[in-house]
Structures are given as structure tokens and as C-alpha cells.
ROZA-521752 format. One record per atom (N, C-alpha, C): atom name; residue number from 1; x, y, z negated; residue in three letters. Coordinates in pm, whole numbers, plus 50000, padded with zeros to 5 digits. Example, Ala and Ser with C-alpha at 12.3 -4.5 7.8 and 13.67 -1.06 7.14 Angstrom:
<atom: N nr: 1 px: 51319 py: 49431 pz: 49220 rest: ALA>
<atom: CA nr: 1 px: 51230 py: 49550 pz: 49220 rest: ALA>
<atom: C nr: 1 px: 51320 py: 49670 pz: 49220 rest: ALA>
<atom: N nr: 2 px: 51285 py: 49775 pz: 49292 rest: SER>
<atom: CA nr: 2 px: 51367 py: 49894 pz: 49286 rest: SER>
<atom: C nr: 2 px: 51290 py: 50003 pz: 49213 rest: SER>
***
This chain:
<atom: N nr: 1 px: 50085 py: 49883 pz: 50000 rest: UNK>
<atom: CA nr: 1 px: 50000 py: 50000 pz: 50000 rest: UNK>
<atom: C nr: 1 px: 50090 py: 50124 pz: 50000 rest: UNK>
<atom: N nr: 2 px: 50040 py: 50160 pz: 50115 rest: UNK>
<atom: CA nr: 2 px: 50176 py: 50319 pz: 50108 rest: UNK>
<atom: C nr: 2 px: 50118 py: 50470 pz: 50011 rest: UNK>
<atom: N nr: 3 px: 50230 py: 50552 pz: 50002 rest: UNK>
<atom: CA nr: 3 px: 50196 py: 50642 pz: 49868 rest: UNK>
<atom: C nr: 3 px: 50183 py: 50772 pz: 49947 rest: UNK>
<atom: N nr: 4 px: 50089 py: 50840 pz: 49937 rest: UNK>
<atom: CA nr: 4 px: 50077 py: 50953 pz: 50027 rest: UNK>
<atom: C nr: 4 px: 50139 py: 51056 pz: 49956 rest: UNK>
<atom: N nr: 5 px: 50220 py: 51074 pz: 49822 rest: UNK>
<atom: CA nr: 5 px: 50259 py: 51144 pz: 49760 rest: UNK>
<atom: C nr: 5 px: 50366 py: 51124 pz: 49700 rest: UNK>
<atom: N nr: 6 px: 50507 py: 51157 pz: 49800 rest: UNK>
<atom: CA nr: 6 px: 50644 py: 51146 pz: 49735 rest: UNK>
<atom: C nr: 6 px: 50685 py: 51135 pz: 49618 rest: UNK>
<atom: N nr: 7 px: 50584 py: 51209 pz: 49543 rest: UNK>
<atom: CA nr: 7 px: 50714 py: 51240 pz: 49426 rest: UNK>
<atom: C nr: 7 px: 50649 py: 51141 pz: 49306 rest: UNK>
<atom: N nr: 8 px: 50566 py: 51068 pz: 49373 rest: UNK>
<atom: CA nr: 8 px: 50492 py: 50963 pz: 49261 rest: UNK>
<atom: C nr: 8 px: 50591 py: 50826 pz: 49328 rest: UNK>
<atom: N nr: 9 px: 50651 py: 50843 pz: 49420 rest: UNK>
<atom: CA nr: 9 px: 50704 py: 50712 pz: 49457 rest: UNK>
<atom: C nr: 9 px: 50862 py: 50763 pz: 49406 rest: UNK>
<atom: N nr: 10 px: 50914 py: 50901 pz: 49412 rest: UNK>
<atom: CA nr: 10 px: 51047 py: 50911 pz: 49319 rest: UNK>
<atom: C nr: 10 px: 50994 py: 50855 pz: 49171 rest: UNK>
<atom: N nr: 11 px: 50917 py: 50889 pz: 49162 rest: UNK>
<atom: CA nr: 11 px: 50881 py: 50880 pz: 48992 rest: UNK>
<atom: C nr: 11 px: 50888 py: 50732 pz: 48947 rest: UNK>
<atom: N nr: 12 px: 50808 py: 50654 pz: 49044 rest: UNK>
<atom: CA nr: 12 px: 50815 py: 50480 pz: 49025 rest: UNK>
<atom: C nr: 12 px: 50951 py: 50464 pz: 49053 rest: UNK>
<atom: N nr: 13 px: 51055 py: 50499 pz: 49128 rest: UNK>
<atom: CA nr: 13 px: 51192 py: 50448 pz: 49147 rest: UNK>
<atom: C nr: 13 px: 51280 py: 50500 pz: 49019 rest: UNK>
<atom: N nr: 14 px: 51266 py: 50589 pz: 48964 rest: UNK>
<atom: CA nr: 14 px: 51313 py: 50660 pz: 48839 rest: UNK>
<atom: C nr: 14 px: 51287 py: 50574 pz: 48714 rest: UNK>
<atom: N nr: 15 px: 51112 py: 50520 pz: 48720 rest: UNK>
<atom: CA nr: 15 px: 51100 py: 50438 pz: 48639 rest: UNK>
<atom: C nr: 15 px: 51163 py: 50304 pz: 48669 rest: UNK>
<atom: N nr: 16 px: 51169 py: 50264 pz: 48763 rest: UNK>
<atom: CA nr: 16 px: 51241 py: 50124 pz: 48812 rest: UNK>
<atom: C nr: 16 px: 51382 py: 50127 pz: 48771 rest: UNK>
<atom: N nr: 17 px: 51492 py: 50248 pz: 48782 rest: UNK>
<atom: CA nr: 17 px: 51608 py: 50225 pz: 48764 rest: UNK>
<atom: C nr: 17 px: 51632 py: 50224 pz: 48620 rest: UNK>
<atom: N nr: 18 px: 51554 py: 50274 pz: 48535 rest: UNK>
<atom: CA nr: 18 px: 51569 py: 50331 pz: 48394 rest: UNK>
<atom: C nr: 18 px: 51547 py: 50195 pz: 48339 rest: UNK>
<atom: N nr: 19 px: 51416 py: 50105 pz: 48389 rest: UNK>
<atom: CA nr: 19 px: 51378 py: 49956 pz: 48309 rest: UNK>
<atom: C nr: 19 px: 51493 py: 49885 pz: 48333 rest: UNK>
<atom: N nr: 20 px: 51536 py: 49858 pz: 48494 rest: UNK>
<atom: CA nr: 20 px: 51692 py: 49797 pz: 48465 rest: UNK>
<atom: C nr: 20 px: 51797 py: 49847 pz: 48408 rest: UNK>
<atom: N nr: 21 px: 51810 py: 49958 pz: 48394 rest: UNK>
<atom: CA nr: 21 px: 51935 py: 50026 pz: 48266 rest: UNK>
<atom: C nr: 21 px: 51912 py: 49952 pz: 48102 rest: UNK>
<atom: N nr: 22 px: 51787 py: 49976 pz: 48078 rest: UNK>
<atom: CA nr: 22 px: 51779 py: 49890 pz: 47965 rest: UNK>
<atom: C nr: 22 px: 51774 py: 49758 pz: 47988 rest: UNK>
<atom: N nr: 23 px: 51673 py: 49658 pz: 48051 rest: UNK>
<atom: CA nr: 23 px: 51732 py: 49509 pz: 48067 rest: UNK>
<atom: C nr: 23 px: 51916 py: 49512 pz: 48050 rest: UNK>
<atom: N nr: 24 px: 51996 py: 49590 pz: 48130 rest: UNK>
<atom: CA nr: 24 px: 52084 py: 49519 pz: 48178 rest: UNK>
<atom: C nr: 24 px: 52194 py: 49565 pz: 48069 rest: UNK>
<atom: N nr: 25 px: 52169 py: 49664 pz: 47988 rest: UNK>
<atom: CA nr: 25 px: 52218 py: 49739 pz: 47830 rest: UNK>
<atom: C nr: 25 px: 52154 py: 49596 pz: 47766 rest: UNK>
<atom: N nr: 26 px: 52038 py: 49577 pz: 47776 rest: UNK>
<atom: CA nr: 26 px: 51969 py: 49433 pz: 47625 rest: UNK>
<atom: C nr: 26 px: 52100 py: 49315 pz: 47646 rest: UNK>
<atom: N nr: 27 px: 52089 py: 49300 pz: 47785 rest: UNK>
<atom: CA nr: 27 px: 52151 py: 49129 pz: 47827 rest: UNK>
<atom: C nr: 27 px: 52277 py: 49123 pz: 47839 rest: UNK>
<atom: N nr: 28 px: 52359 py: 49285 pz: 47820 rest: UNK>
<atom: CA nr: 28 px: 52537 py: 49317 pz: 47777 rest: UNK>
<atom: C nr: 28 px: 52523 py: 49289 pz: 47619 rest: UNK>
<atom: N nr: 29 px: 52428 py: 49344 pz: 47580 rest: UNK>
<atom: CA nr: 29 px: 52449 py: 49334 pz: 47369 rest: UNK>
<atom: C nr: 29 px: 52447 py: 49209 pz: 47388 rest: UNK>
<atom: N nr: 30 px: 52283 py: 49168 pz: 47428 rest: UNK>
<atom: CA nr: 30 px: 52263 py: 48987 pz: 47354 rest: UNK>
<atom: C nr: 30 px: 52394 py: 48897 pz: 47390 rest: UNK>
<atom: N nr: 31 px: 52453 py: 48953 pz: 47514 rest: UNK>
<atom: CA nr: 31 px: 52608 py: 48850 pz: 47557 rest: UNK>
<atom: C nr: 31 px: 52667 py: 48907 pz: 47473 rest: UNK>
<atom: N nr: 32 px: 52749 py: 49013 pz: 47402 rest: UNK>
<atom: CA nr: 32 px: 52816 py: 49009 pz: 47273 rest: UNK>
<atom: C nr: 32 px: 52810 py: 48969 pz: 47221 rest: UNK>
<atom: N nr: 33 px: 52654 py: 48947 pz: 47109 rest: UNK>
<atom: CA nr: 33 px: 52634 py: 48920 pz: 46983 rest: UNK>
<atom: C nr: 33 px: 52655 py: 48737 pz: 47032 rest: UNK>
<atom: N nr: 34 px: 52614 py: 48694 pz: 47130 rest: UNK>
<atom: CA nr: 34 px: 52651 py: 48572 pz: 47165 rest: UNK>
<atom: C nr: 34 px: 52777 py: 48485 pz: 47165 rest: UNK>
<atom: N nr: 35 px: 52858 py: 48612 pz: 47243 rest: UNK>
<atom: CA nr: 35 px: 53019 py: 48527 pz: 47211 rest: UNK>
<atom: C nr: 35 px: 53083 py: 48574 pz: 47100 rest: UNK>
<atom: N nr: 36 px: 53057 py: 48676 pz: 47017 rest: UNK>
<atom: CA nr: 36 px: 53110 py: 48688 pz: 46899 rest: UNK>
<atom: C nr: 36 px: 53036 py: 48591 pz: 46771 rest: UNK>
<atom: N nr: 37 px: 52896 py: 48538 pz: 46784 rest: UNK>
<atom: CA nr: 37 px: 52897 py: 48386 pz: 46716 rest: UNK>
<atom: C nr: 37 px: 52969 py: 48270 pz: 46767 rest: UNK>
<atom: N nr: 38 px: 52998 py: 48267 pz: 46888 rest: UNK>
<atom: CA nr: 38 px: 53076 py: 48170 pz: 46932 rest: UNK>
<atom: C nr: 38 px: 53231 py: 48179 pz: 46908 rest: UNK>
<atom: N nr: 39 px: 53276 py: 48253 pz: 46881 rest: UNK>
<atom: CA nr: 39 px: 53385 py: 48282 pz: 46851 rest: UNK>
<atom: C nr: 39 px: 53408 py: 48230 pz: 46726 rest: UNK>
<atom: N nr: 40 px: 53318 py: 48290 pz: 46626 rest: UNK>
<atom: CA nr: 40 px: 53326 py: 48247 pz: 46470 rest: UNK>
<atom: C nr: 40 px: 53313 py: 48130 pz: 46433 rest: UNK>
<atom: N nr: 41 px: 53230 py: 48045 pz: 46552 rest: UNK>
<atom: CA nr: 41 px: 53164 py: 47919 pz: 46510 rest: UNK>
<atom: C nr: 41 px: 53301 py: 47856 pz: 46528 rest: UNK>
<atom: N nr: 42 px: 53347 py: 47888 pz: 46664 rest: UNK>
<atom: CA nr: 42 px: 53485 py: 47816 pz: 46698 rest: UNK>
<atom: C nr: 42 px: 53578 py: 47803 pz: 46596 rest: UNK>
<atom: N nr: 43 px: 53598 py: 47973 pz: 46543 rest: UNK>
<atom: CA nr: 43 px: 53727 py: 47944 pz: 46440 rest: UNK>
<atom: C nr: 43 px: 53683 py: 47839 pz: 46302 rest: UNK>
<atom: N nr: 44 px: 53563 py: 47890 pz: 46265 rest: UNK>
<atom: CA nr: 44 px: 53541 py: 47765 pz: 46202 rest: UNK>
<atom: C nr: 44 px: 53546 py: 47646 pz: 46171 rest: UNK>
<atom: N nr: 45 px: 53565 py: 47620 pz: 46322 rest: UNK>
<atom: CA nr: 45 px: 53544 py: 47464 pz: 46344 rest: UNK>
<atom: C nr: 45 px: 53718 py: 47445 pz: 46321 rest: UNK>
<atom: N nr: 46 px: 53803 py: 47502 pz: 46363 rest: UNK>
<atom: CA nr: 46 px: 53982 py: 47511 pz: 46337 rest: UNK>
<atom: C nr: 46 px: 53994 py: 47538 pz: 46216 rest: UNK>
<atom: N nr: 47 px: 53911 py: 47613 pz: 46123 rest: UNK>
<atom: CA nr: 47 px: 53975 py: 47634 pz: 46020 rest: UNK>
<atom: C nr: 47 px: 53944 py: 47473 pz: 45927 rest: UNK>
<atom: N nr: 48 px: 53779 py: 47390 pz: 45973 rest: UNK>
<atom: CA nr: 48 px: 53809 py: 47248 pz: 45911 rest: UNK>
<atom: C nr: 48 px: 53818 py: 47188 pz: 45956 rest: UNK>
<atom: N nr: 49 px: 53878 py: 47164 pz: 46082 rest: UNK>
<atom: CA nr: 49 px: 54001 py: 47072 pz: 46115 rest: UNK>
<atom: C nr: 49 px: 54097 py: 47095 pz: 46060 rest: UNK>
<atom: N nr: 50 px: 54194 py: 47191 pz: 46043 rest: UNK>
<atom: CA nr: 50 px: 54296 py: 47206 pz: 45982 rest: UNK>
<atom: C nr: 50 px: 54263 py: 47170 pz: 45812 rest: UNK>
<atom: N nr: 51 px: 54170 py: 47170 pz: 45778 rest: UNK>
<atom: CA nr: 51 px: 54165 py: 47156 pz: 45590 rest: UNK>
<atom: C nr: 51 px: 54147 py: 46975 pz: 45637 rest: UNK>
<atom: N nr: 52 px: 54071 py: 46948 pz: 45728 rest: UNK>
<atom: CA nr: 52 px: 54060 py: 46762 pz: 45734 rest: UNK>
<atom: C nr: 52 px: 54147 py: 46714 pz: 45715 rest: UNK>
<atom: N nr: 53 px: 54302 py: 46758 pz: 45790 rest: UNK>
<atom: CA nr: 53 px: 54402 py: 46698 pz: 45819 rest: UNK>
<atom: C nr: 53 px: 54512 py: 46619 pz: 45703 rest: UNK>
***
């Protein structure tokens, strides 16, 4: 359906780029907070191996 009024179709692209700025800001944190538990879990796991030994 075409928009007979430009600046309502800048406005939807403005809103379009802004929702992926945040998705793509959410899914950079949630991958932090992700490999920095993985990280910890890891050393963990070395720190009792090393006490097993």
C-alpha cells in the first residue's frame, strides 16, 4: 500500500532504524552478560580441577 505522504514514510523508517538500534544494543548486552557467565563458569570449573588433583 503506497503512502501519499512522505514524511509519514520518513517517520516509519526513523521508527524502523531506532527499533533495530535497540534490538541490536539488547543482543550486544545479552552476548556480554553471556560470555562473562561463561567465562566464570569456566574458571570455575579450573579452579576444581585444580583443588581435585
Amino acid at each position: 500500500m503506497s503512502n501519499s505522504n512522505p514524511n509519514d514514510t520518513e517517520l516509519e523508517q526513523q521508527r524502523a532504524e531506532s527499533a533495530t538500534a535497540a534490538l541490536k544494543s539488547q543482543t550486544e548486552d545479552n552476548h556480554t552478560e553471556n560470555s562473562e557467565a561463561a567465562a566464570d563458569r569456566i574458571a570455575s570449573n579450573v579452579k576444581d580441577a585444580k583443588e581435585d588433583k
